[in-house]
C-alpha positions as CSV (number, residue, x, y, z in Angstrom):
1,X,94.8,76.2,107.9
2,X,92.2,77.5,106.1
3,X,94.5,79.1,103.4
4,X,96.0,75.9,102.2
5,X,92.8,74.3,102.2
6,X,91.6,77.6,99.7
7,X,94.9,76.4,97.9
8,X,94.2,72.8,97.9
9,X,90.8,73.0,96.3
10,X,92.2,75.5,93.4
11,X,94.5,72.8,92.6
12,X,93.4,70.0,93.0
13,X,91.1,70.4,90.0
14,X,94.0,71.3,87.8
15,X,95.4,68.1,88.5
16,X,92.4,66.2,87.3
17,X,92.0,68.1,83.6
18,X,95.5,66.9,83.9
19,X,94.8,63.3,84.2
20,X,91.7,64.0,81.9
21,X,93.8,65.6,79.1
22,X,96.0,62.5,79.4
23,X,93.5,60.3,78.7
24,X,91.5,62.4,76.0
25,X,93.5,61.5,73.2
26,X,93.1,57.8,73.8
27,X,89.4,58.1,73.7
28,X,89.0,60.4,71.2
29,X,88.7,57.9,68.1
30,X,86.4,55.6,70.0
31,X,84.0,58.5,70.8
32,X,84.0,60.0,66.9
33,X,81.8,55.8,66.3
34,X,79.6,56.2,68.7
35,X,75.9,57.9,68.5
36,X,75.3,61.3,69.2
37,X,71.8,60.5,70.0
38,X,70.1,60.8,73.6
39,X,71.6,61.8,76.7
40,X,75.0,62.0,77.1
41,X,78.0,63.6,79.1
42,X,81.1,65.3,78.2
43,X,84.0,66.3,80.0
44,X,86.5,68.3,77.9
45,X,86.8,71.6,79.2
46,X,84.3,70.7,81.8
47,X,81.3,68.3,83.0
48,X,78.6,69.0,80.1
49,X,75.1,67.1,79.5
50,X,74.3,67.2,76.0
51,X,70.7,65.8,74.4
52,X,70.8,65.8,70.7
53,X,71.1,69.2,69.3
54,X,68.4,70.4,71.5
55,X,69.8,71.1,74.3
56,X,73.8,71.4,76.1
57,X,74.1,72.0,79.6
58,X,77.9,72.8,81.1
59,X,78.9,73.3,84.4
60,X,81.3,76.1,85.1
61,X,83.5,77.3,88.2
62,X,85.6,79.8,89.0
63,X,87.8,80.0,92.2
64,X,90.3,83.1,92.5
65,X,92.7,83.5,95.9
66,X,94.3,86.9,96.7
67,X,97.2,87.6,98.9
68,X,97.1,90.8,99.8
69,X,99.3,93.7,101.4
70,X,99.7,97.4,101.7
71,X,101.7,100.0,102.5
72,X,101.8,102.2,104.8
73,X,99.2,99.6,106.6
74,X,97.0,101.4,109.0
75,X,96.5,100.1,113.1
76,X,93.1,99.5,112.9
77,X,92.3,97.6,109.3
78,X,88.4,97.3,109.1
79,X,86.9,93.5,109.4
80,X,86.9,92.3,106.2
81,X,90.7,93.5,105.2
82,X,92.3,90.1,105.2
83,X,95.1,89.9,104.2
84,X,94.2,85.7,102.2
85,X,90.8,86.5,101.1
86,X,88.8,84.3,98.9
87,X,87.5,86.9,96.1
88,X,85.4,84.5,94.1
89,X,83.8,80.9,94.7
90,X,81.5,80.9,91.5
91,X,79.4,77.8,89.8
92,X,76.9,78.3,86.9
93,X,75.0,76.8,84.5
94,X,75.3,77.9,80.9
95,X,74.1,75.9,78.0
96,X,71.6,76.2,75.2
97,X,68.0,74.9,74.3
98,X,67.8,74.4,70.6
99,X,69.6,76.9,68.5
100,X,67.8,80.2,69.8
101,X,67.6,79.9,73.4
102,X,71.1,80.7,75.9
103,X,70.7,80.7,79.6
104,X,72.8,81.0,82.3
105,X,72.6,80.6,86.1
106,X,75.5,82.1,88.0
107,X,75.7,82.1,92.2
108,X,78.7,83.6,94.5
109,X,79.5,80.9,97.1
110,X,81.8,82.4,99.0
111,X,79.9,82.7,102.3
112,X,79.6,79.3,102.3
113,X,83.7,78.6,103.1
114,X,83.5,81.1,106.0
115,X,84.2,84.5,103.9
116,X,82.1,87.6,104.0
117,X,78.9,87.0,102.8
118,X,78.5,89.2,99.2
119,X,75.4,91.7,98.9
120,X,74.8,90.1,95.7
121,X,75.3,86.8,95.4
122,X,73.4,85.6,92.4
123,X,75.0,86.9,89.5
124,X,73.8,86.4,85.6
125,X,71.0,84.8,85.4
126,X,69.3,85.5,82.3
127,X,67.9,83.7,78.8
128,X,68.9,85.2,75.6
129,X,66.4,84.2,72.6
130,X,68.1,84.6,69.4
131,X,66.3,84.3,65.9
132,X,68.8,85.8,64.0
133,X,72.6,87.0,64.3
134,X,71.3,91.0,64.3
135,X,68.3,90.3,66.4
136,X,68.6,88.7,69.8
137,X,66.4,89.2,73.0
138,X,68.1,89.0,76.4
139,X,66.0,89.1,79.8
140,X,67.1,88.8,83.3
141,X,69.9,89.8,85.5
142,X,73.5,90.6,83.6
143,X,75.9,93.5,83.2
144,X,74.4,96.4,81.5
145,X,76.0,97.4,78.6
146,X,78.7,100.3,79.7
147,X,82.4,99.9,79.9
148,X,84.6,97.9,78.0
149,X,86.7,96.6,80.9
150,X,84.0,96.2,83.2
151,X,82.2,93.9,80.4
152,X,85.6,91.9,80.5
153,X,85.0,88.8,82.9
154,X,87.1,88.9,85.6
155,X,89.0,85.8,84.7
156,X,90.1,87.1,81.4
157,X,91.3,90.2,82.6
158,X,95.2,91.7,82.2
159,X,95.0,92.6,86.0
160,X,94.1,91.3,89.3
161,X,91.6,94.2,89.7
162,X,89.7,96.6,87.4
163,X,90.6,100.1,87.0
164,X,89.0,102.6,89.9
165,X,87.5,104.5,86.9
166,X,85.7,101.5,86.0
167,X,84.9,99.8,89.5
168,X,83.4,103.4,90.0
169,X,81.7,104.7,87.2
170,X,80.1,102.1,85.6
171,X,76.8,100.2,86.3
172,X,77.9,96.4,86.5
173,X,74.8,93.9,87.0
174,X,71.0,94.4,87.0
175,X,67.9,93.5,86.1
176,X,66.7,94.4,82.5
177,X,65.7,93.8,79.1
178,X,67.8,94.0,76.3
179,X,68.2,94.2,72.0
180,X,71.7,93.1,70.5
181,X,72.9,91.6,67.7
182,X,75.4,91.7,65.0
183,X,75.9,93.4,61.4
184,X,78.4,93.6,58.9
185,X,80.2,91.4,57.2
186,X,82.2,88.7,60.2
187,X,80.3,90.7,62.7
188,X,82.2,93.8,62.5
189,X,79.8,95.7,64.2
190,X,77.8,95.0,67.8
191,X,74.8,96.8,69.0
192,X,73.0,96.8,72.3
193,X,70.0,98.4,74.1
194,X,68.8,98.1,76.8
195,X,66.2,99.3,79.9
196,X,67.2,98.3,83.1
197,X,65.6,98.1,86.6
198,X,68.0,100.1,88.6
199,X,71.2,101.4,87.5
200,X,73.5,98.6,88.5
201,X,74.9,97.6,91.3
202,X,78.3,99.6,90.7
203,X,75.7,102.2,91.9
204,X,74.0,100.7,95.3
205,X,74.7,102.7,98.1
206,X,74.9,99.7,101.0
207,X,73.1,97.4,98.6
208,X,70.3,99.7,98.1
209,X,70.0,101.3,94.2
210,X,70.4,104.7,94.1
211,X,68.5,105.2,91.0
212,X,65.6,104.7,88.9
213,X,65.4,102.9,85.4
214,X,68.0,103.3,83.3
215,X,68.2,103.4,79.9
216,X,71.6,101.7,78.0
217,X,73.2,101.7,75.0
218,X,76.4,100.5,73.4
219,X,78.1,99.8,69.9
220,X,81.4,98.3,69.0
221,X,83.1,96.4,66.5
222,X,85.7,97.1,63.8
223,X,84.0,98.7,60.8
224,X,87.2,100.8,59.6
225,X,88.3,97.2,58.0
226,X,85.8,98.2,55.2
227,X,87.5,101.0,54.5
228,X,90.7,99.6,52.6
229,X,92.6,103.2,52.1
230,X,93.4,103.4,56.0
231,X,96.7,101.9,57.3
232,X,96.3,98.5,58.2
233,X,96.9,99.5,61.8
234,X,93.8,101.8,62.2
235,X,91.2,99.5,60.4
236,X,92.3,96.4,62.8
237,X,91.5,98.8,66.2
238,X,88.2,97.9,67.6
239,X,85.9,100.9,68.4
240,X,83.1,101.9,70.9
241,X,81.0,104.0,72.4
242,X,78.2,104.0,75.2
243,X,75.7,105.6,77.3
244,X,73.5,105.4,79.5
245,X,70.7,107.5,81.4
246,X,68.8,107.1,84.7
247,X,66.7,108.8,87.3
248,X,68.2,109.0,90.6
249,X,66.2,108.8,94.2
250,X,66.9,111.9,96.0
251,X,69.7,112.0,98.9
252,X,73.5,110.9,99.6
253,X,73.0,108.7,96.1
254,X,76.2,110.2,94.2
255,X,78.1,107.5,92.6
256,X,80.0,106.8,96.0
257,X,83.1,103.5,95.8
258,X,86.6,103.0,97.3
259,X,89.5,101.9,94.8
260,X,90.6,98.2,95.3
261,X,93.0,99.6,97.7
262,X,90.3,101.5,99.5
263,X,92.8,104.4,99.5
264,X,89.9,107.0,98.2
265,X,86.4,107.6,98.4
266,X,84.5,110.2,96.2
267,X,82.9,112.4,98.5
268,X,78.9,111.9,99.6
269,X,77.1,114.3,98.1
270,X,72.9,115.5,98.0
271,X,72.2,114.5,94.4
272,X,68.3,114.6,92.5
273,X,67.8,114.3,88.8
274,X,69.6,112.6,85.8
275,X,72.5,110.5,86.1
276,X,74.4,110.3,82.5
277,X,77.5,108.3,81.3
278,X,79.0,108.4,78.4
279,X,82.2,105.9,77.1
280,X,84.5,105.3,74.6
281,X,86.9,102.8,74.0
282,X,89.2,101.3,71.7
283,X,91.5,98.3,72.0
284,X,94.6,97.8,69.3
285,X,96.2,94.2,69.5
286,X,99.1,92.8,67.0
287,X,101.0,89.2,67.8
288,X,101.9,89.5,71.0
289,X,101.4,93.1,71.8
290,X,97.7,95.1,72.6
291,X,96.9,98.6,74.0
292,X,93.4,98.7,75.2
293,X,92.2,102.4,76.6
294,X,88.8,103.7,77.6
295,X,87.1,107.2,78.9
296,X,84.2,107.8,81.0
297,X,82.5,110.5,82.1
298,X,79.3,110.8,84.6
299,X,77.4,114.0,85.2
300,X,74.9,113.8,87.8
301,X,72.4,116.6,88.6
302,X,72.0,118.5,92.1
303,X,68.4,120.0,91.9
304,X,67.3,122.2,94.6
305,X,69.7,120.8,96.7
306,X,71.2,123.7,98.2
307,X,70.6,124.7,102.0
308,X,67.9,127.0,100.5
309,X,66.2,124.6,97.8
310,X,68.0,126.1,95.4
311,X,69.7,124.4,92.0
312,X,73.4,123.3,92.2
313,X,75.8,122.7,89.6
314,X,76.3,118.9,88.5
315,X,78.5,116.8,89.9
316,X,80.8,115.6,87.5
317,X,83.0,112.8,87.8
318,X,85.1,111.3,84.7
319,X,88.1,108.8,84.6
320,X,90.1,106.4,82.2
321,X,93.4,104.2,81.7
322,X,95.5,102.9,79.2
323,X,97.3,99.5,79.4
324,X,99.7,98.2,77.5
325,X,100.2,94.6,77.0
326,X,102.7,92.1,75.6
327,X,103.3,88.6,76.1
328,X,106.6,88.1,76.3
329,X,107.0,83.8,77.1
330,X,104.9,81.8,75.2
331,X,101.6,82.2,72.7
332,X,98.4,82.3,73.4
333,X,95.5,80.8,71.3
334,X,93.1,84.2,72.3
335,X,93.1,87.0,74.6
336,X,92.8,86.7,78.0
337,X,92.6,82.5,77.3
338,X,94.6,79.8,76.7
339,X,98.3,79.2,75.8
340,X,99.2,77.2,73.1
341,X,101.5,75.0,75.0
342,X,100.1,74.5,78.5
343,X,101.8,73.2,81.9
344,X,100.5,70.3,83.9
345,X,97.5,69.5,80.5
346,X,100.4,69.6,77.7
347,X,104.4,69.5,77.5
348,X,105.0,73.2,77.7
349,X,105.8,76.0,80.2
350,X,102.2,78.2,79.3
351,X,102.5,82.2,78.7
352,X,103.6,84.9,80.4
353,X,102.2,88.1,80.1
354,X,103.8,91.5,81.3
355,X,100.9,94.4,81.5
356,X,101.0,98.3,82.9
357,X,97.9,100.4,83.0
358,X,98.4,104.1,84.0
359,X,94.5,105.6,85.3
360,X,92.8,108.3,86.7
361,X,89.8,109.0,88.7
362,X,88.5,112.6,89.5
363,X,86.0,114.3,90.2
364,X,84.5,118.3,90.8
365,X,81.6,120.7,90.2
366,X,80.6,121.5,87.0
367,X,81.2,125.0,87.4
368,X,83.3,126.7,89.9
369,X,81.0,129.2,92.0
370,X,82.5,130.5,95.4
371,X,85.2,128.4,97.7
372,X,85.5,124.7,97.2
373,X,84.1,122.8,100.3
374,X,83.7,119.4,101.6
375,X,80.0,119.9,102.7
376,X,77.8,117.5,100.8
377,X,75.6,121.1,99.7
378,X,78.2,123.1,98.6
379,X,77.7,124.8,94.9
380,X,81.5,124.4,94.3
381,X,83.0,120.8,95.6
382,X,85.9,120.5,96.7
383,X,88.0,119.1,93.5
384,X,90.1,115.2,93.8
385,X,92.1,113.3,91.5
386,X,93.5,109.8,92.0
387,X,96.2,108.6,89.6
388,X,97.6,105.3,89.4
389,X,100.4,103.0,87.7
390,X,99.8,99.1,88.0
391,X,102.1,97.2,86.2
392,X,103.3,93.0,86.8
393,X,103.2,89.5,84.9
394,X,100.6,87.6,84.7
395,X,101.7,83.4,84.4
396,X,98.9,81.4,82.3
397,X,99.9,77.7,82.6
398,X,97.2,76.2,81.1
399,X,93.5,76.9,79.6
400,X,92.0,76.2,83.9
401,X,95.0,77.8,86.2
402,X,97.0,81.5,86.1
403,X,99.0,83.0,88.3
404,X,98.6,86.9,89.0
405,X,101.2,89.5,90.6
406,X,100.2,93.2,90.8
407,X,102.2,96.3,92.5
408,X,99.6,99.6,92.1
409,X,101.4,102.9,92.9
410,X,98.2,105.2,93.7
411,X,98.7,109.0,94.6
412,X,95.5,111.4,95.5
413,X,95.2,115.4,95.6
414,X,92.9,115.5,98.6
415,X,95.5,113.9,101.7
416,X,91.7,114.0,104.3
417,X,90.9,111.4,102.3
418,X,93.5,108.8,102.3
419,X,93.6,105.1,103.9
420,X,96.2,106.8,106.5
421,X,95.8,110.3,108.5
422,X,98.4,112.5,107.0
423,X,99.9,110.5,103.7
424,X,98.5,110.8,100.3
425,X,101.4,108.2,98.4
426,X,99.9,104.5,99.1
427,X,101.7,101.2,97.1
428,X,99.4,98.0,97.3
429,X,100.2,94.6,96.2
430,X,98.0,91.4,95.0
431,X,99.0,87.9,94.0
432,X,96.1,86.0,92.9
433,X,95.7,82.2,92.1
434,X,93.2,81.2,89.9
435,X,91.2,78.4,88.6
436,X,88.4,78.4,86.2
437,X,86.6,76.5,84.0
C-alpha cells in the first residue's frame, strides 16, 4: 500500500503540469497586457512569487522512487535494505532579491512518509551575493567544490546512482564560505574557493566529521576554444581540475563508505594529519553523443600511528570512471533536462537515453613495507580494488518525470569483504521513478 501511494504522489503532479501546459498557451497573450508591478504568482515550471524585479521566489520539489534488487541477496539484509525505498522527498526555496542576492533553502522530508530518517536533512542553504560575473560571495551550507559528478544534481544525472569513486572520495555538503565567478569571453572559464567547516559530509563517520577545516579549490570551463589551431573536437571538451586540503581528528577517521550496492567497504583505519584530494575531469559532448570521465585521488596521512607511536605510510585511496552517453530516441533541449517533444505536457514520445560507465575504486599503502594486513595499524594495508560496469536507458518524458533502469556488474579483489561470505562477483539492479520540478 504504501508503494503505490509513493507512486501516486510522483504522478499525480505530472498530470497537473499536464493540465497546466494545456492551458498555458491560452493565457499566454492575455498575461504579456497585464502589469508586471506588485505581487504576483506564476506557475510555469512551478508555483513562483514574483515582486517587481526585486525579488522571485520559486518553490521546487523533487520526489525519486527506487525499486531495488540484488544478487546473490544475503539471509539477513540489514534494516534499511528495502527493497521500494523512497530515496528523496525534497522541497526548497530558491529565488533572488534584487539582481545580486541568490538564496536557497533545501530540506529532506523523507522521514516524514515513514522512511529512515536522513542524518542530514537540511541540505543547501546558503545566499550567494554577486556584484559582478567574476566576483560572487557564497555563505552557508552547499557542496564544496570537488568532483564533477558529485556537483551534478542528482536529478540530472545519466545514472540512478553516482560512481563509488565519487560517493567515496569526495566531500559533498558543508558549511563554508566561498569566492567564484566567471572569466573569459561566454564564461569559458569558472573559478571557485573556498574554506569549509568540516570536510563534507561524504566524510562523517556516523554523522560525525572526521576532519578539521578544509580548504577547496576548483577551476573549469573550456578555454582551448580560444585557441583556433586545435581540432574542433579538443577545443569544445570542457576541462577541470580540483583540490582540496584538511586536517583530520585523530582515530578510525579514514575516508570510510559502502558502494550503492553496499558490496565493499574501505577498510577502518588509525589515520592523523592531512587529508588531500586532487581531481580532474573533462566531459566531451557532440549532438546526441557525450563522454564525461573523471580521476581522484586522496592521500591521507598515518602519523605516529603505529603500535609503537611511530609514523606510517599514507593511506592512499584513488578512483575514476568513464561514461559514455548517447541519446538514441528523441532530442533533448540540454543535458540532463528536458526533451524537445515531451509526453503527457506536449504531443511527443520524450528521449531516451542509453549510458554505460565503467569505474574503479581502490585503495593501499603508499609504500609497501613488510606483509599486507587487515589490522587498522599495519605499515603495509592490505591492497583492494572494486571495478564496475553500469550500463541501461534512461526514459525522459517530459521536463518534470523520467524513468530510470540500471544493471551494475561490480567485482572486488578482497572476497572478506563482500556483501556475501565467500563470493566476490555481485550484479545489482535499480529502476527509479522520478519527479522534479
Amino acid at each position: 500500500m504504501r508503494t503505490l501511494i509513493l507512486i501516486g504522489l510522483l504522478l499525480s503532479p505530472a498530470g497537473l503540469h499536464a493540465h497546466i501546459s494545456g492551458t498555458e498557451q491560452k493565457e499566454e497573450q492575455p498575461e504579456k497586457n497585464k502589469s508586471k508591478h506588485g505581487f504576483r504568482v506564476q506557475f510555469k515550471n512551478n508555483p513562483s512569487l514574483r515582486f517587481d524585479k526585486l525579488l522571485q521566489v520559486d518553490l521546487k520539489s523533487k520526489w525519486q522512487v527506487d525499486f531495488r534488487n540484488f544478487h546473490p541477496s544475503i539471509a539477513s539484509p540489514p534494516p534499511d535494505d528495502d527493497r521500494v525505498q523512497l530515496t528523496r522527498a525534497r522541497f526548497a526555496l530558491k529565488g533572488k532579491v534584487t539582481k545580486y542576492f541568490e538564496f536557497e533553502t533545501e530540506r529532506e522530508l523523507r522521514g516524514t512518509f515513514g522512511e529512515r530518517h536522513p542524518r542530514h536533512p537540511w541540505r543547501d542553504v546558503y545566499i550567494d551575493f554577486g556584484p559582478a560575473r567574476f566576483l560572487q560571495v557564497k555563505v552557508g551550507k552547499f557542496k564544496v567544490p570537488f568532483g564533477r559528478e558529485q556537483l551534478t544534481p542528482a536529478d540530472k544525472l545519466d545514472f540512478i546512482e553516482r560512481s563509488p569513486g565519487t560517493e567515496v572520495l569526495t566531500p559533498g555538503r558543508d558549511k563554508g564560505v566561498m569566492l567564484h565567478g566567471k572569466f573569459l569571453k561566454d564564461s569559458r572559464l569558472d573559478y571557485q574557493f573556498g574554506v569549509f567547516r568540516n570536510d563534507g559530509e561524504n566524510a562523517d563517520i556516523e554523522g560525525l566529521p572526521s576532519s578539521q577545516r578544509t580548504y577547496a579549490a576548483r577551476i573549469s570551463g573550456t578555454p582551448f576554444r580560444l585557441i583556433p589551431q586545435l581540432p574542433a573536437t579538443i577545443r569544445t571538451v570542457q576541462w577541470g581540475i580540483a583540490a582540496t586540503s584538511g586536517e583530520m581528528f585523530e582515530g578510525l577517521n579514514n575516508l570510510h563508505a559502502p558502494a550503492f550496492s553496499k558490496v565493499t567497504h574501505l577498510p577502518r583505519v588509525y589515520v592523523k594529519g592531512r587529508r588531500q584530494r586532487l581531481g580532474v575531469e573533462a566531459l566531451w559532448s557532440d549532438g546526441p553523443f557525450s563522454v564525461t570521465s573523471e580521476y581522484i585521488y586522496v592521500s591521507e596521512q598515518r602519523t605516529q600511528q603505529s603500535v609503537r607511536a611511530q609514523d606510517l605510510p599514507d593511506l592512499i585511496s584513488d578512483g575514476g570512471y568513464v561514461t559514455a552517453a548517447w541519446t538514441a530516441l528523441g532530442k533533448m533541449k540540454d543535458k540532463g533536462g528536458a526533451p524537445r517533444d515531451p509526453f503527457l505536457t506536449g504531443n511527443g514520445f520524450g528521449a531516451v537515453e542509453l549510458a554505460v560507465r565503467f569505474d574503479v575504486l581502490r585503495y593501499r599503502s603508499d609504500t609497501h613495507t613488510g606483509s599486507a594486513s587487515r589490522s587498522p595499524r599495519a605499515p603495509n594495508v592490505l591492497p583492494n580494488i572494486c571495478r564496475a560496469w553500469t550500463f541501461g536507458p534512461t526514459w525522459y518524458l517530459n521536463k518534470f518525470v523520467k524513468i530510470q533502469a540500471n544493471a551494475e556488474r561490480q567485482r572486488i579483489e578482497d572476497i572478506e569483504l563482500g556483501r556475501v561470505s565467500g563470493r566476490n562477483l555481485f550484479w545489482s539492479g535499480i529502476v527509479r521513478l522520478q519527479f522534479a520540478m
